[in-house]
N, C-alpha and C positions, 0 to 999 in steps of 0.2 A: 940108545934104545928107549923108547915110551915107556912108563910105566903104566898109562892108562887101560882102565878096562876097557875089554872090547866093548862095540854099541851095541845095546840090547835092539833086534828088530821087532816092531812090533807085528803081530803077525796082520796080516789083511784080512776084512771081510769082505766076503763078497757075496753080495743078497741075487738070489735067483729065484725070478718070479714063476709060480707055479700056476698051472691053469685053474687054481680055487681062486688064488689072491687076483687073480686078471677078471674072475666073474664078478667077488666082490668090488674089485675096481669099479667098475661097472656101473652097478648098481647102488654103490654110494652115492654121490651124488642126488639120485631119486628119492633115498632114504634120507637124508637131510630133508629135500624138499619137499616131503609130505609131514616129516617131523614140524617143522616151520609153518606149514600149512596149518596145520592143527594146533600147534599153540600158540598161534596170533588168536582167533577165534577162541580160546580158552579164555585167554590175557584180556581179552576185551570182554568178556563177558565178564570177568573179577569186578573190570573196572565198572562196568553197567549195575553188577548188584552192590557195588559196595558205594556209589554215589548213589542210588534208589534208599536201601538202608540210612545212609544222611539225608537224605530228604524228610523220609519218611518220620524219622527222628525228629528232625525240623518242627514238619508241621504237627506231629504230637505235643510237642512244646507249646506250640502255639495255641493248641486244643486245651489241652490245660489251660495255660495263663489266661485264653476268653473264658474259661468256665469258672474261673474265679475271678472273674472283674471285676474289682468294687466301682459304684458310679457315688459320689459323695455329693451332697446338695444343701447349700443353707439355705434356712430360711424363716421370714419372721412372721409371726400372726399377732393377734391379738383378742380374738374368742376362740373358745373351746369348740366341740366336736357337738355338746349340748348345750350350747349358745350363752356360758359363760365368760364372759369378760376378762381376760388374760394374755397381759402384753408378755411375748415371748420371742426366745430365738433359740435354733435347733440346727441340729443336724440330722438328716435322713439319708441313709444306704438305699440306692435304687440300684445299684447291681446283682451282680449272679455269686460276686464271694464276698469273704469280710474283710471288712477296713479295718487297716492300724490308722487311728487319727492320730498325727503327729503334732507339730506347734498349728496352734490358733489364735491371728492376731484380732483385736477389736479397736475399730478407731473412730471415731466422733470427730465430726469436721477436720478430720486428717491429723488428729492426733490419737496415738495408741492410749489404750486405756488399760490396766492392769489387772483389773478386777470389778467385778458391780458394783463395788460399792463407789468407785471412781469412775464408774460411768454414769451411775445416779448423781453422784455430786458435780459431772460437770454439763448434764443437760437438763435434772429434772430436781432442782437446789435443794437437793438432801444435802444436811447437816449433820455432821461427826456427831456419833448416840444417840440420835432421832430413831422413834419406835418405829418399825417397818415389818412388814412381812413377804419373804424372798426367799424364791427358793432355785435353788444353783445345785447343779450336777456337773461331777467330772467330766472333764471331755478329753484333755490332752492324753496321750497314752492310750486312749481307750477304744478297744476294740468295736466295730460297728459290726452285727448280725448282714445281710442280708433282709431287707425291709425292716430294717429298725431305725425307730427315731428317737434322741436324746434333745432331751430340750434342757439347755444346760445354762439358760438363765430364764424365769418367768416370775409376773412381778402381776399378780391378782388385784384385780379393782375391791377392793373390801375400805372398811372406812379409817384404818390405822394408815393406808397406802395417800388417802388422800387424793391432793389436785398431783400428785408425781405421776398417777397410771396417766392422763391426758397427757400431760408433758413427755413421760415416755413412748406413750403412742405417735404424739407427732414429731419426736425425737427419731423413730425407727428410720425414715426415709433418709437421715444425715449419718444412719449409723453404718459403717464399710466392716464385713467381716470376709476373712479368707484362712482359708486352711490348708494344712498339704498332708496325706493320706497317701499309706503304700498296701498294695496287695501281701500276701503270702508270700509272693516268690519276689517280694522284694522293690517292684517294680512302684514308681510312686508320681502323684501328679500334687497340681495345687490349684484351685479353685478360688476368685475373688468374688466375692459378691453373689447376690440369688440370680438364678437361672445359667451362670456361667458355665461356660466348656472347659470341663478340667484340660490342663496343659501338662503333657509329660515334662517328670524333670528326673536327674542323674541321680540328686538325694535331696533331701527335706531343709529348706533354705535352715541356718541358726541365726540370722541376724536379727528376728521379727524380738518385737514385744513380746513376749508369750501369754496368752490369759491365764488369768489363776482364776483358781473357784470362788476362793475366799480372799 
């Protein structure tokens, strides 16, 4: 005789469709497909303001960054505004924001030169302790205004300066200067020589000579 318990039966369902559940039968389907309807047309309209939004973004950026553009320009003279005699070399901001001047090299028949007083010595033969009168402004590091000019070496015809102002006058055509300058937001270029097209660059070369003031 088995010991086992008898098997439990499980009972059976058994689903009977009512004339509600046969209408919604029905009509599902439709309702899916107006559901579908209607949120593709949602979903794509997300996607239209929220690429407009990025654009928009975009070109704000870019509205900004031209509204602060610096344009940076060297350049050399040698009389004043009042027709004073004054060998010189500058930088002028012709943009819409300001310059960070970054490294600036100065070179003389293609050799970098350190500072004026080694540029005097090696085109206009100034002598270590020779009296002179020179006057030099910071430039590296230094911020440029919009329409400001720094003349951050000038070297006055008076009579302590001697035959050096002519020799530095017809020096200026052999003299190569370049700089590299970044906007606010970062972005920065480099410029060789007068009238040159600044050229973007990623960061501010460090290999250059650097000028010193003094």
């Amino acid at each position: 005789m088995s010991d086992e318990p008898p098997e439990e039966r499980q009972p059976s369902v058994h689903f009977v469709e009512t004339p509600a559940f046969r209408r919604l039968a029905r009509w599902l389907p439709f309702a899916m497909v107006g559901h579908f309807t209607i949120g593709v047309p949602a979903l794509l309209i997300s996607l239209v303001v929220a690429y407009g939004t990025y654009v928009q973004a975009g070109a704000t950026q870019r509205m900004q960054q031209a509204a602060a553009w610096p344009i940076v320009a060297y350049r050399t003279g040698n009389y004043t505004a009042d027709g004073q005699r004054l060998i010189n070399l500058s930088f002028t901001n012709n943009g819409l924001g300001p310059a960070l001047i970054g490294p600036v090299e100065v070179r003389f028949r293609g050799r970098a030169m350190r500072s004026p007083v080694d540029l005097l010595s090696a085109c206009c033969d100034y002598q270590e302790n020779r009296a002179m009168q020179l006057r030099t402004s910071p430039i590296v590091n230094v911020a440029l205004r919009p329409g400001e000019e720094v003349l951050f070496m000038s070297f006055p015809a008076v009579p302590v300066n001697g035959e050096m102002v002519d020799l530095l006058d017809a020096a200026r055509e052999e003299i190569a200067v370049r700089a590299c300058y970044c906007s606010i937001f970062d972005d920065c270029w480099t410029i060789d020589g007068p009238q040159s097209q600044p050229q973007s660059v990623k960061a501010c070369p460090t290999n250059w000579t650097v000028w010193q003031e003094r």
